[in-house]
ROVOLO-639631 format. One record per residue (C-alpha): x, y, z; chain. Coordinates in pm, 1 decimal, padded with zeros to 6 digits. Example, Ala and Ser with C-alpha at 12.3 -4.5 7.8 and 13.67 -1.06 7.14 Angstrom:
<atoms>
ATOM X Y Z chain
ATOM 01230.0 -00450.0 00780.0 A
ATOM 01367.0 -00106.0 00714.0 A
</atoms>
This chain:
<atoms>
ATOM X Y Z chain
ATOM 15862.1 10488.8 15339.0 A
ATOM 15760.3 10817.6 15178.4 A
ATOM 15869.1 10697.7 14842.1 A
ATOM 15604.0 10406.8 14894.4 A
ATOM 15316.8 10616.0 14973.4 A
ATOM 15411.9 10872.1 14686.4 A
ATOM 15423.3 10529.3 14450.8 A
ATOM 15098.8 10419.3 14574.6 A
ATOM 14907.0 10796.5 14558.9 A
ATOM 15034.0 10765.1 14206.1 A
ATOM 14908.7 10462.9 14100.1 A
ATOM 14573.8 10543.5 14271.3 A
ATOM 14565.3 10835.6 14056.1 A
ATOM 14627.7 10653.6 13761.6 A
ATOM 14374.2 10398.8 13866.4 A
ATOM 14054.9 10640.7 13912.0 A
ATOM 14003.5 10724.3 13578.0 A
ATOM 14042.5 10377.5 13427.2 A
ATOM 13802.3 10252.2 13751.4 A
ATOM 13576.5 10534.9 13679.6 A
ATOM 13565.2 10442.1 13351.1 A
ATOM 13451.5 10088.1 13395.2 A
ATOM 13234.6 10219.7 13605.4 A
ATOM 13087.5 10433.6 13365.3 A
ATOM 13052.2 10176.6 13100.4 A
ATOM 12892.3 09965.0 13331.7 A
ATOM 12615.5 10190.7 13413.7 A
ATOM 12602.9 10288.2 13053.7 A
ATOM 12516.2 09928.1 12992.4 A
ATOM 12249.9 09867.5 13237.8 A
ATOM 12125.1 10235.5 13095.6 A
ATOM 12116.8 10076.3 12791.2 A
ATOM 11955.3 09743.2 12885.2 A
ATOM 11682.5 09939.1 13088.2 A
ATOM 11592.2 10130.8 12747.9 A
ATOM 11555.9 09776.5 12530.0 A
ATOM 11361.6 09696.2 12791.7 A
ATOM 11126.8 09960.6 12813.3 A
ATOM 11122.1 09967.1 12461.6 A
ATOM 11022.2 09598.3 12426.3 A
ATOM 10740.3 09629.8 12663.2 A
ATOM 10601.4 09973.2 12469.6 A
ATOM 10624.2 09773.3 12182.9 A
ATOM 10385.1 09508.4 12279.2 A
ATOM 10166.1 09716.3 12440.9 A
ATOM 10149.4 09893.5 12111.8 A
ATOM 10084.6 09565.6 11973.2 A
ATOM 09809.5 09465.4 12221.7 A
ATOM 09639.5 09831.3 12138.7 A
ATOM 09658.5 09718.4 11760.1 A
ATOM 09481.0 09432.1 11797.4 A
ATOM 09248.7 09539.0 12025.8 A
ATOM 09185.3 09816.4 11782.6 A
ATOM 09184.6 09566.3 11471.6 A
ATOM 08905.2 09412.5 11309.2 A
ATOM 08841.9 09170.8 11002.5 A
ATOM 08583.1 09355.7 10829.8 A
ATOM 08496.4 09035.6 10627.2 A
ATOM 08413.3 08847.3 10963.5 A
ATOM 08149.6 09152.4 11039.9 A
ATOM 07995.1 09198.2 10643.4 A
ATOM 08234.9 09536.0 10602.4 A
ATOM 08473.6 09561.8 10256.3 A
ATOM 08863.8 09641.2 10333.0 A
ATOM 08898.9 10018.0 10397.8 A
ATOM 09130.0 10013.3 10066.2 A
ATOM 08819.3 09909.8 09892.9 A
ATOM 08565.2 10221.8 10059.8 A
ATOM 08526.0 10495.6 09782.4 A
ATOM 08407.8 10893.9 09885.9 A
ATOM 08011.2 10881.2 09800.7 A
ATOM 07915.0 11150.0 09538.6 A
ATOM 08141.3 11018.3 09228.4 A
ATOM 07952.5 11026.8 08937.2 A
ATOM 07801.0 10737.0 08778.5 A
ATOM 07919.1 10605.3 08422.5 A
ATOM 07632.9 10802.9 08231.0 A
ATOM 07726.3 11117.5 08442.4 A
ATOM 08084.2 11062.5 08354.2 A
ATOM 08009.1 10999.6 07967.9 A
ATOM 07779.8 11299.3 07951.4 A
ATOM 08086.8 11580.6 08124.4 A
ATOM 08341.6 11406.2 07896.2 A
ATOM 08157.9 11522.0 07591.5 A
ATOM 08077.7 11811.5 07774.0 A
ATOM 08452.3 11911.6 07816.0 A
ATOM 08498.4 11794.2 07423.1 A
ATOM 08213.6 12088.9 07332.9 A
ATOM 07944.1 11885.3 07307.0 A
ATOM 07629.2 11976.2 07574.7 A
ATOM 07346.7 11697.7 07423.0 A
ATOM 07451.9 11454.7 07651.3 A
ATOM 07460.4 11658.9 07990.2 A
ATOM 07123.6 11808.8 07834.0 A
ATOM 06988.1 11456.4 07776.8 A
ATOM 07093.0 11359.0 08122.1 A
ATOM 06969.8 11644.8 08280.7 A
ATOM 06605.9 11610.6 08124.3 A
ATOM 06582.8 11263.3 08208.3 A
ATOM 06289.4 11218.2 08447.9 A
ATOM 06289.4 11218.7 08823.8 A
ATOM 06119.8 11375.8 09129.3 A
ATOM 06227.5 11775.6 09134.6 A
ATOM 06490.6 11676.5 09410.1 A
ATOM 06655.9 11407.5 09150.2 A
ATOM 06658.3 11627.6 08933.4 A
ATOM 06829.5 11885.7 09140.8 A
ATOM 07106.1 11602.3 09232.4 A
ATOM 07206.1 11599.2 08865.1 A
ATOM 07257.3 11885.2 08852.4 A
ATOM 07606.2 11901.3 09081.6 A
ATOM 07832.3 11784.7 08853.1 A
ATOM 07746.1 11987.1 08540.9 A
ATOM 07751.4 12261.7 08758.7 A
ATOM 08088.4 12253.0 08873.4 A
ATOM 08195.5 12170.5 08540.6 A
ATOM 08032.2 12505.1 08398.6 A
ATOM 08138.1 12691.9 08669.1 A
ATOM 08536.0 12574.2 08559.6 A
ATOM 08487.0 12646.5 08191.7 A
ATOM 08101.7 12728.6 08038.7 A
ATOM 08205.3 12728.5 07654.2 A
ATOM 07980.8 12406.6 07619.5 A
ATOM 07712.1 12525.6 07784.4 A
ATOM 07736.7 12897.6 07632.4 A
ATOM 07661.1 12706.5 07294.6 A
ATOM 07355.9 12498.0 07470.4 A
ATOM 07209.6 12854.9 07549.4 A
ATOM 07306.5 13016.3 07226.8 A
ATOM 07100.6 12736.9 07048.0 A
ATOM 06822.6 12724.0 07282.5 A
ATOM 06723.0 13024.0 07432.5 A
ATOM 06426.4 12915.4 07653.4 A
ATOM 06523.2 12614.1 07753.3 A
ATOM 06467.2 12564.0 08099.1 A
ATOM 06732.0 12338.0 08187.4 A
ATOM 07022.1 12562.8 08066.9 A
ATOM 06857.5 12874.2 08223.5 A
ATOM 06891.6 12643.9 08578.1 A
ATOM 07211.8 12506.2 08501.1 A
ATOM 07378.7 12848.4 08419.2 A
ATOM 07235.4 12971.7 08754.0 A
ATOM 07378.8 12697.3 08953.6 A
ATOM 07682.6 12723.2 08779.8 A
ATOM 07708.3 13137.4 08796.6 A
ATOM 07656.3 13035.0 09189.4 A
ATOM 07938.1 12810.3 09222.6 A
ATOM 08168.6 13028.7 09034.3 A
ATOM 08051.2 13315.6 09337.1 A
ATOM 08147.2 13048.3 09605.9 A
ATOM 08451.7 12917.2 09449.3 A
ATOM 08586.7 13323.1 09412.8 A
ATOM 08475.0 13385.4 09762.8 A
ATOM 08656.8 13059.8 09867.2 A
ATOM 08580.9 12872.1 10207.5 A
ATOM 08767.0 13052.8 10417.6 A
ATOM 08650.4 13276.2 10702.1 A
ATOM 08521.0 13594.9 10616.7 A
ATOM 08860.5 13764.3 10768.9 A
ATOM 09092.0 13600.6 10531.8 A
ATOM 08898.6 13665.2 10196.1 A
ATOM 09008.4 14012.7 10019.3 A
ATOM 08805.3 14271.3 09911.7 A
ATOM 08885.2 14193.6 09584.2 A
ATOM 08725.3 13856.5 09606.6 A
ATOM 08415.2 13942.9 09805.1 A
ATOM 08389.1 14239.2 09535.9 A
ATOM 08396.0 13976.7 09267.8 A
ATOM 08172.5 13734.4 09487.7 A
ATOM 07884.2 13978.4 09522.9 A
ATOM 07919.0 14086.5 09143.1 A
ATOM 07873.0 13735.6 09026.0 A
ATOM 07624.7 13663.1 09295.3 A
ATOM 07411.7 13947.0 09147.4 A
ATOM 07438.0 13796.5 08809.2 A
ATOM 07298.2 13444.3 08968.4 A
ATOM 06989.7 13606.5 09124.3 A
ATOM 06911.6 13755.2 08766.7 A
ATOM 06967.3 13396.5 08659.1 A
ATOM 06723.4 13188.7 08857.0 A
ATOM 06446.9 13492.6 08837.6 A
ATOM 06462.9 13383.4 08487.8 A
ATOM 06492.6 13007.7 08529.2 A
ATOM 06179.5 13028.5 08710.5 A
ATOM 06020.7 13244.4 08463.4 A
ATOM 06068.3 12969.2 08172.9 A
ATOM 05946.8 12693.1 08417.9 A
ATOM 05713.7 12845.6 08680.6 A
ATOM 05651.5 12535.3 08829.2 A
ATOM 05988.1 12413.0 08881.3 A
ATOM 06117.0 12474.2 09298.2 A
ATOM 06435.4 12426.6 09155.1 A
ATOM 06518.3 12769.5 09037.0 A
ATOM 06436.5 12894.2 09397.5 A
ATOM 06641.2 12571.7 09578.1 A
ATOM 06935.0 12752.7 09373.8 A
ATOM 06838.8 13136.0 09489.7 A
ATOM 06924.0 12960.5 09834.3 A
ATOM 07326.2 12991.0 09797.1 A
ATOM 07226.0 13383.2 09686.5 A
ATOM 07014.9 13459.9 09956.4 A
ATOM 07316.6 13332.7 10186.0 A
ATOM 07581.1 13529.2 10006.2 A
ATOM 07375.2 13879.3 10009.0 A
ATOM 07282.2 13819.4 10363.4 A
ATOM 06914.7 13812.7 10306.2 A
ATOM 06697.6 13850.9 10606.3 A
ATOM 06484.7 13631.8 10780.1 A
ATOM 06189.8 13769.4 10647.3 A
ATOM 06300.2 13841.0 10298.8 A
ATOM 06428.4 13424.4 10303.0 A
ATOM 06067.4 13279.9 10403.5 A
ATOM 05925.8 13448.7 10139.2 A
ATOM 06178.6 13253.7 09925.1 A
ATOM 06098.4 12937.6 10111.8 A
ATOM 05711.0 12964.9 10067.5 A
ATOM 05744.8 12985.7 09670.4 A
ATOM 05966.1 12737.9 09725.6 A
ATOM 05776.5 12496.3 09908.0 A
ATOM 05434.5 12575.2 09750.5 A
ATOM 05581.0 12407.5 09486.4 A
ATOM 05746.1 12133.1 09665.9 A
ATOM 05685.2 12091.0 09966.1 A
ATOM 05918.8 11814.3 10096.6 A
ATOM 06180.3 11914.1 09865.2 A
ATOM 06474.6 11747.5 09986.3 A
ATOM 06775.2 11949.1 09891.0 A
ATOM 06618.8 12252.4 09939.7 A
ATOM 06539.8 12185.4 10289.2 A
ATOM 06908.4 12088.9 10340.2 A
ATOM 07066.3 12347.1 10204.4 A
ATOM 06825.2 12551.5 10413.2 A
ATOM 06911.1 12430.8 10701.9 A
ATOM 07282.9 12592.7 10669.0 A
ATOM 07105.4 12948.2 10606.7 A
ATOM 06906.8 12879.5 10955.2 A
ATOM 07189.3 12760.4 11192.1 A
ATOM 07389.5 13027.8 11385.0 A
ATOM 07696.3 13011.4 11167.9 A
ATOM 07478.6 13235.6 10899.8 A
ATOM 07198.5 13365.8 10983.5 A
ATOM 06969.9 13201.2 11198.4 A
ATOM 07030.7 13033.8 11562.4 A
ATOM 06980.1 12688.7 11737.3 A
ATOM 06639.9 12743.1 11787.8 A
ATOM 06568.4 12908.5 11463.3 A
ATOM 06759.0 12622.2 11265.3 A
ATOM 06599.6 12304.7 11492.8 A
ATOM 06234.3 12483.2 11479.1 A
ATOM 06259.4 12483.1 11087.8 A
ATOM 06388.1 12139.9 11013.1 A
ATOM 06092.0 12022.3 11311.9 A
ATOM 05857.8 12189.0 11152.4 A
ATOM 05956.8 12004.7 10809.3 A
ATOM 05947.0 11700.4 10972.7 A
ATOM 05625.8 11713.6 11140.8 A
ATOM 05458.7 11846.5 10776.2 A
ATOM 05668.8 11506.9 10590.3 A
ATOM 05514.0 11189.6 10519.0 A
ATOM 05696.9 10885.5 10585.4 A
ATOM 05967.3 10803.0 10381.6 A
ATOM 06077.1 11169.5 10269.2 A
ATOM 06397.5 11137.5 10498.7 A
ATOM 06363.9 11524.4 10626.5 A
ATOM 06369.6 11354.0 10942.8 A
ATOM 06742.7 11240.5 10905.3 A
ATOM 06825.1 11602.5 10889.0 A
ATOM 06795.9 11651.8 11228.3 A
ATOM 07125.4 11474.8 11310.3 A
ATOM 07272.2 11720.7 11093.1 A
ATOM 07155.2 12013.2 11296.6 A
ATOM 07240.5 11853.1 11623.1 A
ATOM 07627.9 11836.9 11461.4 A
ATOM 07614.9 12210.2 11377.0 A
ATOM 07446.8 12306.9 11741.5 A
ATOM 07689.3 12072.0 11943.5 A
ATOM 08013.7 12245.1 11680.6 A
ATOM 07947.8 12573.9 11719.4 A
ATOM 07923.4 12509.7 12097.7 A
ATOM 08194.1 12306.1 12144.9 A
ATOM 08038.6 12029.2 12256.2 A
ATOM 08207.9 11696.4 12407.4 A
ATOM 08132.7 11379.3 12207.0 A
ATOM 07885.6 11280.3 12463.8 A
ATOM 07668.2 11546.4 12375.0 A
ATOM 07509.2 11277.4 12117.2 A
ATOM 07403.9 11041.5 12433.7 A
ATOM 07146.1 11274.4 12532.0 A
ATOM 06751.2 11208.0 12532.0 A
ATOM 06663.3 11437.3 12257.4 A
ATOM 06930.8 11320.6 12003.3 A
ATOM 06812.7 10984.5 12111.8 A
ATOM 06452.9 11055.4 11998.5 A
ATOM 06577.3 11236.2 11663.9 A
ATOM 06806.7 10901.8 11614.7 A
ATOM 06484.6 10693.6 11653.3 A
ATOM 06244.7 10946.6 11411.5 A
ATOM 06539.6 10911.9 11135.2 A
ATOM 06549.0 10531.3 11182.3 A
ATOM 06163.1 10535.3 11148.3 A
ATOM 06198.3 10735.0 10855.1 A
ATOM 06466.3 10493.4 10668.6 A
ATOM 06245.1 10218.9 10728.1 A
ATOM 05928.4 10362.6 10555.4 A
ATOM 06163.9 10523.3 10270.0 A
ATOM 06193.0 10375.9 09898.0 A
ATOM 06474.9 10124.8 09878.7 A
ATOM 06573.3 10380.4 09554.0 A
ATOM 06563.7 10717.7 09750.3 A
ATOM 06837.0 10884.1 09656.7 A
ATOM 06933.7 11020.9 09992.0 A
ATOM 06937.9 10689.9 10133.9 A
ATOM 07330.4 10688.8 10141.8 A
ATOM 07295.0 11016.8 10316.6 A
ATOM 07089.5 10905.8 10555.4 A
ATOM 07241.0 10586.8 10656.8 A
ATOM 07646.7 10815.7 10652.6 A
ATOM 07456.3 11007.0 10982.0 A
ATOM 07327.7 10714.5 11133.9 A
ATOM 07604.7 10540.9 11106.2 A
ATOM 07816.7 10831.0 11281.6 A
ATOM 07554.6 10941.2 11511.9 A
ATOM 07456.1 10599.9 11643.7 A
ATOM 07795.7 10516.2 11725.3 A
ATOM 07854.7 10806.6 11926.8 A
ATOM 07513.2 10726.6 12119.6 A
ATOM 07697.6 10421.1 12204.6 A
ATOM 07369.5 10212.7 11984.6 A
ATOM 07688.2 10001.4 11799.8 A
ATOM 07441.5 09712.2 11720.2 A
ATOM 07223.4 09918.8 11542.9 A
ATOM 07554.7 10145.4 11381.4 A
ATOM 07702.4 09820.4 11261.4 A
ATOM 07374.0 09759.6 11060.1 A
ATOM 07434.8 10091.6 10923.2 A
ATOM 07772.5 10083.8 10833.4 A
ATOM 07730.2 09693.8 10661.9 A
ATOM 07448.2 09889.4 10427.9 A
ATOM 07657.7 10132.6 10320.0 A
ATOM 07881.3 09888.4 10160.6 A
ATOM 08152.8 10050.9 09967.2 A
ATOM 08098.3 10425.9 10040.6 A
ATOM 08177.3 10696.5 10320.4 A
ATOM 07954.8 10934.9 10307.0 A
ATOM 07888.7 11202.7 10523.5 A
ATOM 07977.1 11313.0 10799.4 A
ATOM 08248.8 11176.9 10719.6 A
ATOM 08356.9 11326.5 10412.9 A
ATOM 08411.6 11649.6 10701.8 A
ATOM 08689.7 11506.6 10881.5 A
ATOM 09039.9 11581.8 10767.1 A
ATOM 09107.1 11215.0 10683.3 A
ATOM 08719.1 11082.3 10572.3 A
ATOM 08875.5 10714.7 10548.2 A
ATOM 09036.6 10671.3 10858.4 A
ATOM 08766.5 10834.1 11044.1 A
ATOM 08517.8 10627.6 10895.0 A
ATOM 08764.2 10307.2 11003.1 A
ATOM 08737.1 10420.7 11335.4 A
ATOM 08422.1 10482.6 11387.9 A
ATOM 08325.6 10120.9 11226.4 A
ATOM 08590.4 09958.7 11418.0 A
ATOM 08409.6 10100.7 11782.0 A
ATOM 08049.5 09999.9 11604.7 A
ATOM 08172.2 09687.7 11562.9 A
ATOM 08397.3 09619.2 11881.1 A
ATOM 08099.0 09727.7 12053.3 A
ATOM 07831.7 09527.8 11874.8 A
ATOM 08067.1 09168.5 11950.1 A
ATOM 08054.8 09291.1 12333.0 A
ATOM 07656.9 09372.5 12343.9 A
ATOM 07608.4 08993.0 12172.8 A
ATOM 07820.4 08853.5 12426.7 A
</atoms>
C-alpha cells in the first residue's frame, strides 16, 4: 500500500512541471492573442486618425505638400546676377540692384547680395574700388558688414556666445555704422541707409531715445517704409529693448498714419506672436477680441493693397496662420489657396516649416468642409 502512494507522489511530481508547463503555454498564448488584438484595434484607430487627419489638397484648390517651396528663393534674374557675382563679376547684382522700385523694393533686393557679400566681398570690393560714390555699393557693403556682425554673433542666446565673438560682433558692428553714415551721405534721400542702421542700433543697445531719432530721419523720408517698420518692430518688443506696450503702440501708431494698401497693418499679427511667446501664451490666446479686430484691419488692408505688393506673400503666410488659430478656417482656407506654392512665414519659424504648414491647412480646411455643412 505504501509502495502505491510513494508511486503515485512520484508521478504527481513528475506531472506538475509538464502540467505547469501547458499551463504556461496556454496563458502565454492567450497573452499573445490579447496583444494581436490590441494591436489590431490601435492600428485602425491609427488608421481612422489618418484619415480623419487626411485631405486631398486638389479637391480644396491646395498643391501636394511635396510641391510647397520656402518663400524667399530668389528669382531667375536674382540667381543669374549672384552667379556672376560669385564668378567676380558685380554688373549684374549692380544692374539688378539699380533697377527701379519703391525704396522698400529696393531694400528687398538687397537680401541676397547681402548675404552673399557678407560670405565672400571680393566682387563687391572691386564694385567699390571702381566706383567710389556709388550709392548702391556704399548700401550694399553696409548691409553686408551687418550681416557679417550677426552671423559672428550667431543666434544664440546671449549666454552661449563668447567674448571672443561678441568682441568681434561689436568691432564689425562699429565698422557698419561708419558704413551707412556714409551711404546716406552719397544718397541723402534714400531711408534705406537708416532701415540698415536698424540691425546696429540693436546690436549696440541703442536707447529708446537715441532709436527715434533714427526712426524720424528714417521716416521723414519714408514714411510707410515697409521693412523698416518690420524690422523695427523686433527693436520695440520686450525680447530687445522695448515692451508689449512699447512694441504694439509703435506698430498702432504706423497703422493709424498708413493709407490703405501699405500692409503695416498685417504687422500687427506679428506682434501679437511675439507678446503671446514671450508670455507663454496657450494657442487660444489668438481667439481673443483684440486679435480679432487686428485680423479684420489686416484683411482690410490686403484687400485695398496692389495685387503686385511685394509683401503680399507675407501678409497672406500670417493670415493664413493666425486665422486658423482664431478658428476663421473659411476665411484661412482662402488664404492658404492664394498662397499657392509657398510657406511663408510664420511658418518658416517652426522646426519643420512644411509639416507645420500641412497642419495648419489640413485644420483650415477640415474646418471650412464642417462650417459649409
Amino acid at each position: 500500500m505504501i509502495g502505491i502512494v510513494v508511486l503515485v507522489v512520484v508521478g504527481l511530481a513528475l506531472l506538475f512541471p509538464v502540467v505547469m508547463l501547458r499551463l504556461a503555454k496556454r496563458k502565454l498564448a492567450q497573452l499573445e492573442r490579447a496583444k494581436a488584438t490590441i494591436a489590431r484595434h490601435e492600428a485602425r484607430l491609427a488608421e481612422e486618425r489618418q484619415a480623419a487627419n487626411t485631405i486631398t489638397p486638389a479637391d480644396h484648390g491646395l498643391l501636394l505638400g511635396s510641391e510647397l517651396v520656402p518663400f524667399g528663393e530668389p528669382g531667375p534674374e536674382e540667381t543669374n546676377a549672384l552667379a556672376a557675382a560669385k564668378a567676380g563679376d558685380w554688373r549684374p547684382v549692380a544692374a539688378h540692384l539699380a533697377a527701379d522700385g519703391t525704396p522698400d523694393v529696393r531694400w528687398r533686393r538687397l537680401y541676397g547680395p547681402a548675404d552673399l557679400a557678407a560670405e565672400d566681398d571680393a566682387w563687391l570690393r572691386a564694385w567699390r574700388a571702381e566706383r567710389p560714390q556709388d550709392p548702391t555699393a556704399a548700401l550694399l557693403h553696409a548691409n553686408a558688414l551687418i550681416g557679417l556682425a550677426w552671423n559672428i554673433r550667431s543666434s544664440a542666446r546671449a549666454s552661449e556666445v563668447t567674448r571672443e565673438q561678441f568682441e568681434g560682433f561689436r568691432r564689425v558692428l562699429l565698422e557698419a555704422d561708419e558704413a551707412c553714415a556714409k551711404a546716406a551721405e552719397l544718397a541723402p534721400d534714400d531711408p534705406n541707409p537708416w532701415a540698415a542702421r536698424i540691425g546696429v542700433a540693436m546690436g549696440h543697445n541703442w536707447s529708446n531715445d537715441r532709436f527715434r531719432e533714427l526712426w524720424a530721419e528714417l521716416t521723414a523720408r519714408d514714411p510707410h517704409h515697409w521693412g523698416a517698420h518690420n524690422r523695427a518692430l523686433q527693436y520695440w518688443c520686450a525680447k530687445w529693448h522695448g515692451s508689449h506696450e512699447l512694441m504694439h503702440a509703435f506698430i498702432d501708431e504706423a497703422i493709424a498714419a498708413a493709407p490703405p494698401g501699405s500692409l503695416l497693418a498685417p504687422i500687427k499679427l506679428e506682434a501679437y506672436w511675439e507678446q503671446f511667446a514671450r508670455d507663454g501664451e496657450k494657442l487660444s490666446a489668438w481667439q481673443r477680441p483684440e486679435v480679432g479686430a487686428a485680423l479684420d484691419a489686416a484683411l482690410a488692408d490686403l484687400a485695398a493693397a496692389d495685387p503686385d505688393h511685394i509683401r503680399i506673400t507675407y501678409t497672406r503666410g500670417w493670415l493664413a496662420y493666425a486665422l486658423t488659430r482664431a478658428g476663421r478656417m473659411t476665411e484661412a482656407l482662402e488664404q492658404y489657396q492664394a498662397l499657392g506654392r509657398f510657406i511663408p512665414p510664420p511658418f518658416t519659424n517652426f522646426n519643420d516649416p512644411r509639416q507645420s504648414f500641412i497642419a495648419l491647412r489640413i485644420d483650415a480646411v477640415q474646418g471650412a468642409v464642417e462650417a459649409a455643412r
